[in-house]
C-alpha positions as CSV (number, residue, x, y, z in Angstrom):
1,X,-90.5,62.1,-251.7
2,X,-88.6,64.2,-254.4
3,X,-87.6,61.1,-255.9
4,X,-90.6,59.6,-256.5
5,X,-91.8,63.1,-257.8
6,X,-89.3,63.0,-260.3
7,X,-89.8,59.4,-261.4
8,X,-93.5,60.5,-261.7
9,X,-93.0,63.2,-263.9
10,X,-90.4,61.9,-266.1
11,X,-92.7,58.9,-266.6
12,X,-95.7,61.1,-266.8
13,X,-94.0,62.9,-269.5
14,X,-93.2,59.7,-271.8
15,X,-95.5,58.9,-273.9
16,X,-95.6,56.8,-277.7
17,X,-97.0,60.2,-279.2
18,X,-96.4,60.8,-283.1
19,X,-95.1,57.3,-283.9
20,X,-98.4,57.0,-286.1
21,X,-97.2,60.4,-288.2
22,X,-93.7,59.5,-288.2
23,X,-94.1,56.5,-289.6
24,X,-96.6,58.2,-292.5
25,X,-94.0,60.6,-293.0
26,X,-90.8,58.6,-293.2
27,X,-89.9,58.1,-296.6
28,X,-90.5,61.6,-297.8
29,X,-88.4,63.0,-294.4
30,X,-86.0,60.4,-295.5
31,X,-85.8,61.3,-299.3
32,X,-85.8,65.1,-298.6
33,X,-82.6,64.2,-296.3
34,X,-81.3,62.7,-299.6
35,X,-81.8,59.1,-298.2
36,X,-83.7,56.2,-299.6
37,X,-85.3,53.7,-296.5
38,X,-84.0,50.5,-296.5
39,X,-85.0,48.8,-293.2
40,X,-87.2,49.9,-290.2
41,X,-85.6,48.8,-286.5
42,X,-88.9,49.6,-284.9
43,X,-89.8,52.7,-282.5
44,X,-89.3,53.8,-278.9
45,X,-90.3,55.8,-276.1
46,X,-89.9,60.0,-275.9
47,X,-90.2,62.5,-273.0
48,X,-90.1,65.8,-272.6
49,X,-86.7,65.2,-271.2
50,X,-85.3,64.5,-274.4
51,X,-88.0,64.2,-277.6
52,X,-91.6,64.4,-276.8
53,X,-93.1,61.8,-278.4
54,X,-91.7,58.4,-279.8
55,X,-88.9,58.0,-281.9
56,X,-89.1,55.7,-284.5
57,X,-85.6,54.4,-286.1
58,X,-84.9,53.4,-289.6
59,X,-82.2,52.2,-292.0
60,X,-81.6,53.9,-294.5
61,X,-78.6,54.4,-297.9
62,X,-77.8,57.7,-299.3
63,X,-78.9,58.2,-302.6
64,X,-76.4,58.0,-305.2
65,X,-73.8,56.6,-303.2
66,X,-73.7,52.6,-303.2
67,X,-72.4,50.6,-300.6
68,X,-72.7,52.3,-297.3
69,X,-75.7,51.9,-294.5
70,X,-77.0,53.8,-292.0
71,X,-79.4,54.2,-288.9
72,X,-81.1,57.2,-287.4
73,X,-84.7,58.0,-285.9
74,X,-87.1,60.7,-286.5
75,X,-88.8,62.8,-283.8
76,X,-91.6,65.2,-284.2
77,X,-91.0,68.5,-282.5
78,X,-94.2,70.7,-283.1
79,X,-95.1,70.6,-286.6
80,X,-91.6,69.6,-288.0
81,X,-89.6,66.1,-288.1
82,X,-86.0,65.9,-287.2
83,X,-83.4,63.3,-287.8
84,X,-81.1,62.2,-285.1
85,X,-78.6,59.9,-284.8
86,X,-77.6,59.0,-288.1
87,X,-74.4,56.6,-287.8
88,X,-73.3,54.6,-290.7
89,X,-73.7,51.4,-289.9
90,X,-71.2,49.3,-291.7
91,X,-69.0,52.5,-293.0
92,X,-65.7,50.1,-292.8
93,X,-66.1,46.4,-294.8
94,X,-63.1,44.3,-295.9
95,X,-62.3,43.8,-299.8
């Protein structure tokens, strides 16, 4: 019984909320950050667990720097976006 009460409230929890703002928002959350969006790798699931809401993930350069590329997502925590995860993607390339 505690099992499925916690499967039921994690899953309650979940939910595809914000995506629609996120994406509105991106590129000026981005460009703030000092990054330009080059790509969008599509959006995901959030709970309360981790990030209410969804969590939509992007590629993106930094500006004024050739060469390198990265990808993080955005969550929206209350009124404010966040960027998480931002790994460079392809930080090492042979010459």
């Amino acid at each position: 019984m505690l099992v499925f009460a916690i499967v039921l409230i994690y899953f309650g929890g979940c939910s595809y909320q914000n995506v629609d703002v996120i994406k509105e928002n991106a590129a000026d959350v981005w460009n703030r950050a000092g990054y330009d969006v080059v790509g969008y790798e599509g959006y995901q699931i959030g709970s309360f667990l981790g990030q209410p809401g969804g969590k939509v993930w992007y590629i993106v350069k930094r500006k004024g720097h050739d060469g390198i590329t990265y990808h993080g997502f955005i969550s929206k925590w209350g009124s404010e976006f966040h960027i998480y995860d931002l790994q460079a993607i392809d930080a090492i390339s042979p010459k």
